[in-house]
C-alpha positions in Angstrom: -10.7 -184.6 200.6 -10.2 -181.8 198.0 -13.3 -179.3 197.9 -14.3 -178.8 194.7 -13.3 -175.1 193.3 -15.9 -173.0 193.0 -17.0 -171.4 189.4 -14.9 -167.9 190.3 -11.8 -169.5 190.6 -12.6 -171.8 187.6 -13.5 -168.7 185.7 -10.0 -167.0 186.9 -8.0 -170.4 185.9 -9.0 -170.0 182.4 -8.2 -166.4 182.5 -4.7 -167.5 183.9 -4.2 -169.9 181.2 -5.1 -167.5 178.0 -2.9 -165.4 179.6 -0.3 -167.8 179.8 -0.9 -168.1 175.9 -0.6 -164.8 175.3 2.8 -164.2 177.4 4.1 -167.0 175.3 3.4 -165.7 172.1 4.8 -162.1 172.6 8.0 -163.9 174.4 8.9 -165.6 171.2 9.0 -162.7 169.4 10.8 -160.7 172.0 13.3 -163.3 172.4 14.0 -164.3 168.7 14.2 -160.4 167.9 16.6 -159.5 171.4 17.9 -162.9 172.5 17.8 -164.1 175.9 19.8 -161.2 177.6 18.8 -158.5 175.5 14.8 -159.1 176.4 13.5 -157.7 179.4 10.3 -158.8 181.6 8.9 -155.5 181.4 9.0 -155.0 177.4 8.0 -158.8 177.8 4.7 -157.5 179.9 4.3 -154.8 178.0 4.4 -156.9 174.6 1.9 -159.4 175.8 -0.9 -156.5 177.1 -0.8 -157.8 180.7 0.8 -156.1 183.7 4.1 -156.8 185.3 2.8 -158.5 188.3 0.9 -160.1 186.3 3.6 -161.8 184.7 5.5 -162.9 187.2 2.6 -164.2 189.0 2.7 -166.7 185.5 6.7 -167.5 185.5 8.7 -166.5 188.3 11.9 -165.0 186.7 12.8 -165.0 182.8 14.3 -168.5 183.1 11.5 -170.1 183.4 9.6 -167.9 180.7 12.6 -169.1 178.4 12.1 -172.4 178.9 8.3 -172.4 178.8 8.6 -170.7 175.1 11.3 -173.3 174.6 9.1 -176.2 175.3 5.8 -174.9 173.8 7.3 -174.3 170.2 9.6 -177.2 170.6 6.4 -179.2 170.9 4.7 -177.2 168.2 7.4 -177.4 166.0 7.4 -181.2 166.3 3.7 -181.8 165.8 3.7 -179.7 162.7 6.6 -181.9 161.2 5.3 -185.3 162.7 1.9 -184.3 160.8 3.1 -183.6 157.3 5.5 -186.5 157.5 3.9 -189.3 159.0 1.3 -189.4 156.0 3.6 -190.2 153.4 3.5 -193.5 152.1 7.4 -193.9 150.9 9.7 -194.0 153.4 12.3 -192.2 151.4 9.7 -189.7 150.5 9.2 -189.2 154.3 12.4 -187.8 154.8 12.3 -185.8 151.8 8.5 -184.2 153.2 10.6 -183.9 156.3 12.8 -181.4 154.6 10.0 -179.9 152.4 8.1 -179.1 156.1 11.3 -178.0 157.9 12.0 -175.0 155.1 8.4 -174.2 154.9 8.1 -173.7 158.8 10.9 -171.8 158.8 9.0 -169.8 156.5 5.5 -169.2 157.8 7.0 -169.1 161.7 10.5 -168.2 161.5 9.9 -166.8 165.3 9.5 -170.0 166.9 11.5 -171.5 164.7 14.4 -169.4 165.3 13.6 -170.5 169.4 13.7 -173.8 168.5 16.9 -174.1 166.3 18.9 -171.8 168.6 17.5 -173.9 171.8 19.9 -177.0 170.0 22.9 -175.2 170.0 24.7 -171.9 170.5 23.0 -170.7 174.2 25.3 -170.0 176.8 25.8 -173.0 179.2 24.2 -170.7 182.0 20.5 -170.9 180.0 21.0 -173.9 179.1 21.6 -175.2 182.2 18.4 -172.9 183.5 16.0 -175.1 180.6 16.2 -178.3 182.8 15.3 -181.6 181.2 12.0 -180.8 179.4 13.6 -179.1 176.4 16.6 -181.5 176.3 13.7 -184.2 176.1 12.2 -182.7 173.4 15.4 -182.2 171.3 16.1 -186.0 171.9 12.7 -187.1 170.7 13.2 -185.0 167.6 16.4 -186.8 166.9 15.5 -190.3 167.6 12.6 -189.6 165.3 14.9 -188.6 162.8 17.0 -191.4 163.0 13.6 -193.9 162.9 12.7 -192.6 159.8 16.0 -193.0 158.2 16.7 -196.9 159.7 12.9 -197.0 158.0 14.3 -195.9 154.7 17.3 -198.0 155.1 14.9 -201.1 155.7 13.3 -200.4 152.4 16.2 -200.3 149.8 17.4 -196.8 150.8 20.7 -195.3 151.8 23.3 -198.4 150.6 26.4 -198.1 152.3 25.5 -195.7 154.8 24.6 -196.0 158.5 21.1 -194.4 158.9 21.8 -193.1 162.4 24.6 -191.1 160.9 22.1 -190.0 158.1 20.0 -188.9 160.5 21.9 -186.7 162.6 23.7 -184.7 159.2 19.8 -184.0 158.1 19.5 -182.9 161.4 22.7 -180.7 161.7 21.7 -179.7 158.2 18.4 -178.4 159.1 19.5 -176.6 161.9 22.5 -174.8 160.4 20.4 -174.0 157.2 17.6 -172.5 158.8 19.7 -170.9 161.2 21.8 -168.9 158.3 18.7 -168.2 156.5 16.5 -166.3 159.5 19.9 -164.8 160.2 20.4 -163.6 156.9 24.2 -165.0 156.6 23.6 -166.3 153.6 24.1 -165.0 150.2 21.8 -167.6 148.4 17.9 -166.7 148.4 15.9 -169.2 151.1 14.3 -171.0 148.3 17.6 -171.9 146.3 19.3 -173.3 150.2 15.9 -175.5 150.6 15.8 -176.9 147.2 20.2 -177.6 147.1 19.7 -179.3 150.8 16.8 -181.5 149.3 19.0 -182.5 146.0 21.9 -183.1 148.2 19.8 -185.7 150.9 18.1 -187.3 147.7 21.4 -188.3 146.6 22.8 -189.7 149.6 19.1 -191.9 149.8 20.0 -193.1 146.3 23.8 -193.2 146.7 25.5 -196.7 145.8 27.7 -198.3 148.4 
């Protein structure tokens, strides 16, 4: 039988775990400002306030940190789009809010949202390979989400003539490569004029005739 913990080691699991919160919010930023190879665990420590050892007593090398800030705004990300979305009435207008939420996350987080948009694409194979399934599960999700919402729209009288898996996969490779250029700043058009083209051009393609 498991003896129950006493209230020390209670007290020092909650210490571990806003801890945990803290490493993870200074690693985003380190990482979206440095990238994977440029960040180092000690800036990483010294970022978050907590000691070296400290640190890697959390995650044991800078893999595993990756992929921890990986999941955790991957899964942040998500539940902030899920909950603007999913309370829209009109399926078309859903995918429309989708877009609305996407470019104003970008805006208000553009740390993790930079994670999560370069986690989809453009890694070396080596850190990919290092994320292991969780993030890969997360991305898939996201995607098949996508896709429900657009075989939703379809369903109601939306997108004639197109195939609402492929719609949902070019708002997704839209999103990404938007938001991407913008937080990069390799584009020459100001953020707000790239979200409201990308909306135009998707509200189109929901009315388009087949």
């Amino acid at each position: 039988m498991d003896l129950p913990r006493s209230r020390r080691e209670e007290r020092r699991e909650r210490e571990l775990e806003l801890r945990r919160a803290d490493v993870l919010s200074a690693a985003a930023l380190e990482f979206a400002e440095k990238g994977f190879d440029g960040a180092q665990m000690s800036a990483l420590a010294a970022r978050a306030e907590v000691a070296l050892g400290t640190l890697y007593t959390l995650f044991e090398s800078k893999e595993q940190l990756f992929e921890a800030v990986i999941v955790s705004s991957a899964a942040a990300l998500q539940e902030h789009l899920v909950a603007k979305v999913e309370g829209v009435p009109d399926p078309r207008e859903r995918l429309l809010a989708l877009i609305d939420a996407a470019f104003e996350r970008a805006r208000s987080e553009p740390a993790f949202f930079r994670i999560y948009t370069h986690a989809t694409h453009g890694f070396p194979a080596r850190i990919r390979q290092a994320m292991g399934e969780r993030a890969q599960a997360h991305f898939d999700f996201f995607a098949h989400w996508v896709i429900g919402l657009a075989r939703a729209a379809a369903d109601a009288g939306a997108l004639p003539g197109l195939a609402p898996e492929a719609f949902g996969l070019a708002l997704l490779g839209a999103l990404t490569t938007a938001t991407s250029a913008i937080l990069a700043g390799a584009t020459s058009q100001p953020p707000e004029t790239i979200a409201r083209d990308v909306r135009a051009l998707f509200a189109r393609l929901l009315e388009a005739e087949s």
